[in-house]
Every structure is written in structure tokens, then in C-alpha cells.
N, CA, C and O atoms as a DFTB+ gen file, in Angstrom:
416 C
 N C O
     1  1       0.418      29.879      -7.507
     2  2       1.555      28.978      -7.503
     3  2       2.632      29.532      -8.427
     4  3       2.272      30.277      -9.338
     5  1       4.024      29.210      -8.262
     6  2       4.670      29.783      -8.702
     7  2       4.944      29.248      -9.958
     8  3       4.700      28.042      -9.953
     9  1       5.461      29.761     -11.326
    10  2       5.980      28.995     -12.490
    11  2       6.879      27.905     -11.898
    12  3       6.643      26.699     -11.831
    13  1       8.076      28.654     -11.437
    14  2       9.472      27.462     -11.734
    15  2       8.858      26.184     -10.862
    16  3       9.048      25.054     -11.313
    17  1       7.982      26.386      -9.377
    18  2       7.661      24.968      -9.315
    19  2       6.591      24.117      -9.980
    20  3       6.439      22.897      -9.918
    21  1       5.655      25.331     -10.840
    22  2       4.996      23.789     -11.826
    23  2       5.966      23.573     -12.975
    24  3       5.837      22.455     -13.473
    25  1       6.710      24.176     -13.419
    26  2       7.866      23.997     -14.620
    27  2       8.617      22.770     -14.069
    28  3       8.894      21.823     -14.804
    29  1       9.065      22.817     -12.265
    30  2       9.969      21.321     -12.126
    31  2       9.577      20.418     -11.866
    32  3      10.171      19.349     -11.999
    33  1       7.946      20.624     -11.207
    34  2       7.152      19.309     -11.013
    35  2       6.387      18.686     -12.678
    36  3       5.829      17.638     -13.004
    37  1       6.678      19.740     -13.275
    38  2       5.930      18.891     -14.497
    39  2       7.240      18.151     -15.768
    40  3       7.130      17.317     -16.666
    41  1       8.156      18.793     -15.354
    42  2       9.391      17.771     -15.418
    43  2       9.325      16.425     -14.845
    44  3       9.277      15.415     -15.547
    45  1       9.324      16.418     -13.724
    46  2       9.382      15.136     -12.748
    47  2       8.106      14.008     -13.632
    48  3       8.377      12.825     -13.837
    49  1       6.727      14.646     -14.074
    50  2       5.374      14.065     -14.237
    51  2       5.488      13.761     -15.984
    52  3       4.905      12.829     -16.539
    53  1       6.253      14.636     -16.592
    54  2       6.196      14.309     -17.535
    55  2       6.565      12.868     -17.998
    56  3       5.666      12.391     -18.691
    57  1       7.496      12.141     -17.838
    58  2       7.441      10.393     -17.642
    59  2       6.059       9.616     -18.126
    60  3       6.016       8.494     -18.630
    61  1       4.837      10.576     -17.823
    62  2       3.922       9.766     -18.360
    63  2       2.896      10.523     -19.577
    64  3       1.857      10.183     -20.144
    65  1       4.150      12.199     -19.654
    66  2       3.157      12.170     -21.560
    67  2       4.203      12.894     -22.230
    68  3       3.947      13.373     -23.335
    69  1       5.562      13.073     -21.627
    70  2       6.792      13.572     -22.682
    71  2       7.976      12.488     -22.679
    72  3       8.788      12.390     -23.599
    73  1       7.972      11.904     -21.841
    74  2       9.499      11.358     -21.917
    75  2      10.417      12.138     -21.822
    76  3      10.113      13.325     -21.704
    77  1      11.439      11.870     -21.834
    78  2      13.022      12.973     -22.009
    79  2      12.496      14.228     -22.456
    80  3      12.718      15.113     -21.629
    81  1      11.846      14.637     -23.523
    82  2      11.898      15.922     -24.176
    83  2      11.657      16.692     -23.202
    84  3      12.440      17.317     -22.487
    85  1      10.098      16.605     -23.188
    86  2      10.307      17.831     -21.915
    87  2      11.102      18.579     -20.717
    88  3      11.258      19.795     -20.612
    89  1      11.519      17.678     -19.933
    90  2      12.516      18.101     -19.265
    91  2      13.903      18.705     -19.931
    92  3      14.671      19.491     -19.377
    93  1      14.038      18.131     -21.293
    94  2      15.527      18.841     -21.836
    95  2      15.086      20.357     -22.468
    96  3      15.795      21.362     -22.494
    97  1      13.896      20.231     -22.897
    98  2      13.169      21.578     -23.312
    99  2      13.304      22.802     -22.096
   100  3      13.526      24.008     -22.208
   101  1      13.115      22.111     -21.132
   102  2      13.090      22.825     -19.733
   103  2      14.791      23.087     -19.366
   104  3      15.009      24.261     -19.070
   105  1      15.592      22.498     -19.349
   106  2      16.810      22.601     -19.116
   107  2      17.189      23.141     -20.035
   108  3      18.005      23.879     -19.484
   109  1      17.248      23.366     -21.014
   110  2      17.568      24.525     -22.302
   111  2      16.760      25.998     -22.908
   112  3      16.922      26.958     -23.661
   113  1      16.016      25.514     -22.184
   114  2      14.845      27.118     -22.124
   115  2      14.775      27.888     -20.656
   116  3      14.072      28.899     -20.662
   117  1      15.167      27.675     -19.878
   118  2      15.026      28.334     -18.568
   119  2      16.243      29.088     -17.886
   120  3      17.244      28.431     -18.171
   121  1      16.460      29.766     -17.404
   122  2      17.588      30.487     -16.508
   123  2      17.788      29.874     -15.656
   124  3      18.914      29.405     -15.488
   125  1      16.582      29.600     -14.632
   126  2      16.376      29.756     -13.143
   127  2      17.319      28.606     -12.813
   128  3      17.100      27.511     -13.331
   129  1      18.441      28.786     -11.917
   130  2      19.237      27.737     -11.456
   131  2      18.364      26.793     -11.031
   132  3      18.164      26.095     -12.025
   133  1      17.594      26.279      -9.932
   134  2      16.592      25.743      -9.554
   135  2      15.758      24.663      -9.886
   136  3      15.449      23.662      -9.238
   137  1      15.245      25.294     -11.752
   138  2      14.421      24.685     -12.694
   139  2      15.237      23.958     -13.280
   140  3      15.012      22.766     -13.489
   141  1      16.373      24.593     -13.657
   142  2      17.533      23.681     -14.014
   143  2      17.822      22.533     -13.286
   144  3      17.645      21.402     -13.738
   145  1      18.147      22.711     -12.468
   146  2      18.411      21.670     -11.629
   147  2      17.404      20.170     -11.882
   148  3      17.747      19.048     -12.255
   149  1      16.338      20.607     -11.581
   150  2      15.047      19.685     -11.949
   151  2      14.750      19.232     -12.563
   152  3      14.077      18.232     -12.313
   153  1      15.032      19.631     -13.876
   154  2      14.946      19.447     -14.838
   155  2      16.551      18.540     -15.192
   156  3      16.444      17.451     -15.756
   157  1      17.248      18.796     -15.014
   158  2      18.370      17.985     -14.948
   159  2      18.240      16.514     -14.600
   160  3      18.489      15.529     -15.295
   161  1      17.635      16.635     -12.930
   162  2      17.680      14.858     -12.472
   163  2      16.617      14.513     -12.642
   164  3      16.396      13.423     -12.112
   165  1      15.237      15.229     -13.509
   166  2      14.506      14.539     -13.849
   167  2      14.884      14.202     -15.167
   168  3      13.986      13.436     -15.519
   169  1      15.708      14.322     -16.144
   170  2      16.386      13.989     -17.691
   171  2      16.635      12.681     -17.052
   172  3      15.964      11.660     -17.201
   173  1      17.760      12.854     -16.272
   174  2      18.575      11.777     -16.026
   175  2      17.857      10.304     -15.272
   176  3      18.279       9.159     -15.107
   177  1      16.975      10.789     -15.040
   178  2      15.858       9.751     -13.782
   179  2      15.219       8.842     -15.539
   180  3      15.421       7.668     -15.850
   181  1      14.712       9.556     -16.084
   182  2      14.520       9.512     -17.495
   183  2      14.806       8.705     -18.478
   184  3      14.060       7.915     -19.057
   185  1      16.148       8.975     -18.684
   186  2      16.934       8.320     -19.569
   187  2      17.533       6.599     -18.998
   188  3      17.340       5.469     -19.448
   189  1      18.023       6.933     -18.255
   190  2      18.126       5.775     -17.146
   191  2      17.662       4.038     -17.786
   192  3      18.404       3.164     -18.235
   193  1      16.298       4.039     -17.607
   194  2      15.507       2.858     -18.285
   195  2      15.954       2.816     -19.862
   196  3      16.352       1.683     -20.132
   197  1      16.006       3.618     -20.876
   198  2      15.992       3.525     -21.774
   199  2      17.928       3.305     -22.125
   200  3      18.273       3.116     -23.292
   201  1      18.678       3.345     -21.333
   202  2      19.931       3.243     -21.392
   203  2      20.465       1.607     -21.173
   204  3      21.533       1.055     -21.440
   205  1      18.860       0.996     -20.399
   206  2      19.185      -0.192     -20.160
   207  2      18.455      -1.245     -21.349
   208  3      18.929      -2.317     -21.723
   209  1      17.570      -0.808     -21.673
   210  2      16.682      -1.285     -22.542
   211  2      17.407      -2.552     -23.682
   212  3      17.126      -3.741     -23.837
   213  1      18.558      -1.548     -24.422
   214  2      19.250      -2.835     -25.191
   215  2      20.212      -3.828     -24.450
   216  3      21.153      -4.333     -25.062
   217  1      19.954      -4.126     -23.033
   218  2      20.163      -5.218     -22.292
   219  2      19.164      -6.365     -22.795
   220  3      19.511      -7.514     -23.070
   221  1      18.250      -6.005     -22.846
   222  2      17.160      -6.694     -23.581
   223  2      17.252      -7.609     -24.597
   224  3      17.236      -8.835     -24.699
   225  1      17.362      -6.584     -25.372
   226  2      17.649      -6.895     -26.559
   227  2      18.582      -8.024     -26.820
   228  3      18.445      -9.177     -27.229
   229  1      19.629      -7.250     -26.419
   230  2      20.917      -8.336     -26.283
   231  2      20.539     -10.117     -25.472
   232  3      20.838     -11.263     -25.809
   233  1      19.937      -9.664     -24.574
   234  2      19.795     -10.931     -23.687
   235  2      18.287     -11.744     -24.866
   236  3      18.366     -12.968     -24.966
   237  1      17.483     -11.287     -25.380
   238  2      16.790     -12.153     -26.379
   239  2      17.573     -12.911     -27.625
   240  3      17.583     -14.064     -28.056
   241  1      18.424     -11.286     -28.095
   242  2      18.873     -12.313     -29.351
   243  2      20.005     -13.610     -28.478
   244  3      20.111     -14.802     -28.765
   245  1      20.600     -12.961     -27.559
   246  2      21.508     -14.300     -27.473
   247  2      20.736     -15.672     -26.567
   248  3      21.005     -16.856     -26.773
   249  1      19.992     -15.291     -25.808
   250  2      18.971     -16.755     -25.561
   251  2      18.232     -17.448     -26.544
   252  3      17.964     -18.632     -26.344
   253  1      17.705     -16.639     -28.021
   254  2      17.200     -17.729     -28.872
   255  2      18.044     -17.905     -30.367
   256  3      17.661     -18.159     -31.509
   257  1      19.219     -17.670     -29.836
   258  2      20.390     -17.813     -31.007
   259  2      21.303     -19.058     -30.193
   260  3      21.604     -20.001     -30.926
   261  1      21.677     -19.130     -29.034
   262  2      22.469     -19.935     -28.369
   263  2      21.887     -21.170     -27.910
   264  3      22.409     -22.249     -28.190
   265  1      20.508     -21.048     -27.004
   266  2      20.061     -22.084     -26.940
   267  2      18.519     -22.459     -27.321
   268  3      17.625     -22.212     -26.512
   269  1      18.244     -23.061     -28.576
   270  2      16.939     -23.100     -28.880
   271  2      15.903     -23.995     -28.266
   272  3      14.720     -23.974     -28.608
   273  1      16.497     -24.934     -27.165
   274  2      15.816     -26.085     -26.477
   275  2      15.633     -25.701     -25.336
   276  3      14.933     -26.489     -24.700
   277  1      15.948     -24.849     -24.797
   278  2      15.965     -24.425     -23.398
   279  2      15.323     -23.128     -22.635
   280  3      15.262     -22.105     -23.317
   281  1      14.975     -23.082     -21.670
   282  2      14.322     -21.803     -20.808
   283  2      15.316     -20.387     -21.173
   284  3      16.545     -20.331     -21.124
   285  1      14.407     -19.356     -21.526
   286  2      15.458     -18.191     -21.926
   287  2      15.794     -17.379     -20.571
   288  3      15.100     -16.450     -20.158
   289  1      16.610     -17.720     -20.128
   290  2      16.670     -17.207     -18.080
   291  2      16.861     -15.848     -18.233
   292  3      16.099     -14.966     -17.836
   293  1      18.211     -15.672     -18.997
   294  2      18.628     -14.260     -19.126
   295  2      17.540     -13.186     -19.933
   296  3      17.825     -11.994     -19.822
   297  1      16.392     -13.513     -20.685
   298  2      15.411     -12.715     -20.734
   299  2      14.554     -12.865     -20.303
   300  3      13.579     -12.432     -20.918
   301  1      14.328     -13.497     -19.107
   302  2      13.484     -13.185     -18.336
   303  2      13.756     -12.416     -16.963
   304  3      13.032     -11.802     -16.180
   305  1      15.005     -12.693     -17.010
   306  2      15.805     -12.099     -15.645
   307  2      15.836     -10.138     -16.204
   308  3      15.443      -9.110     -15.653
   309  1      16.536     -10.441     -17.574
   310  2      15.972      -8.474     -17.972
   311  2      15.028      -8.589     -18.173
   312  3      14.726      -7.401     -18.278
   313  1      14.084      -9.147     -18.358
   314  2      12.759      -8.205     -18.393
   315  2      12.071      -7.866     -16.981
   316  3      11.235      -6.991     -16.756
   317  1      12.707      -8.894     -15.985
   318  2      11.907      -8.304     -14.700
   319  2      12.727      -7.224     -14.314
   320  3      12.126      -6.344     -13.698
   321  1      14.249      -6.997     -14.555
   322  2      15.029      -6.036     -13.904
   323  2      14.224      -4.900     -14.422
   324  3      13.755      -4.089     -13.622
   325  1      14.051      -4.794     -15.549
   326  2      13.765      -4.006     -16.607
   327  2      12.566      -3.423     -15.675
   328  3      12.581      -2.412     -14.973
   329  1      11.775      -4.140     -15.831
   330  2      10.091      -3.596     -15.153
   331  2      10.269      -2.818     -13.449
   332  3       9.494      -1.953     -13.041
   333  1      11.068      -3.187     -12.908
   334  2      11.281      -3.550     -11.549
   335  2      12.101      -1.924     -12.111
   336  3      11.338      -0.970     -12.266
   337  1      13.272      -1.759     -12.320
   338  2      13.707      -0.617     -12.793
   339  2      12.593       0.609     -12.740
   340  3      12.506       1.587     -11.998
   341  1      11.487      -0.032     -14.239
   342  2      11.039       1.176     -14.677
   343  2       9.970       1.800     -13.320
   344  3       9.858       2.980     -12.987
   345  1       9.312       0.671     -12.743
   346  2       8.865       1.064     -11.495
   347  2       9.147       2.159     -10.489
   348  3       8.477       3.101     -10.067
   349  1      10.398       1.702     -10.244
   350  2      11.213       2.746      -9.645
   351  2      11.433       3.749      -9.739
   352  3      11.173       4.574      -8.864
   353  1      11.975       4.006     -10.810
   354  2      11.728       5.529     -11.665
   355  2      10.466       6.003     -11.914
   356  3      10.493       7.046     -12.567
   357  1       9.285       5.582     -11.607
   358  2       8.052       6.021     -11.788
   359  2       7.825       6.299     -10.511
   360  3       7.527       7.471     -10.282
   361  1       7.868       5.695      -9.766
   362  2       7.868       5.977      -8.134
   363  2       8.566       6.955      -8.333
   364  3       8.064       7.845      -9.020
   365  1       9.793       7.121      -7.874
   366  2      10.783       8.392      -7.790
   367  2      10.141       9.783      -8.564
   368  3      10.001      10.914      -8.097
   369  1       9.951       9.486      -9.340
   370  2       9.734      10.534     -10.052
   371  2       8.159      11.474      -9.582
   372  3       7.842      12.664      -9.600
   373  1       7.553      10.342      -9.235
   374  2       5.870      11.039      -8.464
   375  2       6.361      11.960      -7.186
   376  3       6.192      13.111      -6.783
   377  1       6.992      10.899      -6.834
   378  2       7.524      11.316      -5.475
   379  2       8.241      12.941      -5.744
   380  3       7.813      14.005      -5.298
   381  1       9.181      12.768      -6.420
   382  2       9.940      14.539      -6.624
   383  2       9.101      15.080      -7.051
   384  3       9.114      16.156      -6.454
   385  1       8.002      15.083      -7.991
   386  2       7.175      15.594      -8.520
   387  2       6.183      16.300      -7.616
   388  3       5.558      17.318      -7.910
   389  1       6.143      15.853      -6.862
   390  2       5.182      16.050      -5.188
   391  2       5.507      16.697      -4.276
   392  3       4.666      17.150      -3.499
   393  1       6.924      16.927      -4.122
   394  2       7.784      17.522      -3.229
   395  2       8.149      18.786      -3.500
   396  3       8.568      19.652      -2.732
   397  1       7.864      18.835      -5.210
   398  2       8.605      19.864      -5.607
   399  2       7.270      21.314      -5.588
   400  3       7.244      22.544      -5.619
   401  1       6.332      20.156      -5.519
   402  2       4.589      21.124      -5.417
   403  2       4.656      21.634      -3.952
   404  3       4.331      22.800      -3.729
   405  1       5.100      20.744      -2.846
   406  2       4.519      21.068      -1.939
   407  2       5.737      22.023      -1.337
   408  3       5.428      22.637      -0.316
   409  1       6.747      22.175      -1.717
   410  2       7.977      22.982      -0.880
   411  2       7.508      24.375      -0.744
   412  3       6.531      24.508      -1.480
   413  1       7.712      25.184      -0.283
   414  2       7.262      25.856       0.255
   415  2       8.382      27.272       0.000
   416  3       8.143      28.353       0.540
């Protein structure tokens, strides 16, 4: 098997034991246009969730600062976007990760 496609599929896989680093390690250590590449929209596939994350945040402190008697909607509404999000990007990411093994 060739390097650059376990280098971009383990970009794509990393999500579940590097997070971001790896793939930016890969996009700053490599030549290969290609790996680059992969390493690119797997950063960005990446970062994504964690860009949304202080939606969160925001939507807790202001549901138990504004209303203390009442259902907190808006954190519950981000936390499912949130999950529902990170899903996605976990999907996606198996998925390129898979594609990028099997291309030929």
C-alpha cells in the first residue's frame, strides 16, 4: 500500500486518537499535493465541531442566568445540534477515510 494513501486515510481516522493535530502535522510535513489536500479537509472536517462548541457554552450560561424557573430550550436545542453535528463529521470522516484506502 502506498504511504500518501495511509498518510490521508489516517488523517480522515485520526478524529478518534489525534484530533486536529495530526492532520496539521500532515499538512505541514508533506509535499505531496494530494496528502495535502487530505489532510486539509480532514483539518477542516475537524475543527468544525469545536468552532461550534462555545455555542454551548453561551446558550448554558444565558439559560441559567436569564431564566432560573424555566426549561433551558436553547441548551438543549445545542446540545442536540451539537451531537447531531459531531455525528456527522464522524460519519464523513469514516467515509473519506475509506475511500481514500480503497482508490485505486
Amino acid at each position: 500500500m502506498e504511504t500518501r494513501k495511509v498518510l490521508s486515510s489516517l488523517c480522515y481516522f485520526s478524529i478518534f486518537f489525534a484530533g486536529f493535530i495530526f492532520p496539521l502535522v500532515v499538512y505541514l510535513a508533506t509535499g505531496d499535493k494530494e496528502t495535502k489536500g487530505h489532510a486539509k479537509k480532514s483539518l477542516v472536517s475537524h475543527l468544525i465541531p469545536l468552532i461550534l462548541t462555545p455555542l454551548l457554552v453561551l446558550a448554558v450560561f444565558y439559560d441559567f442566568t436569564s431564566q432560573l424557573d424555566s426549561i433551558p430550550i436553547f441548551t438543549i436545542l445545542s446540545i442536540i445540534v451539537l451531537i447531531l453535528l459531531w455525528l456527522i463529521v464522524i460519519i464523513w470522516n469514516i467515509v473519506k477515510g475509506v475511500k481514500v484506502l480503497t482508490a485505486e
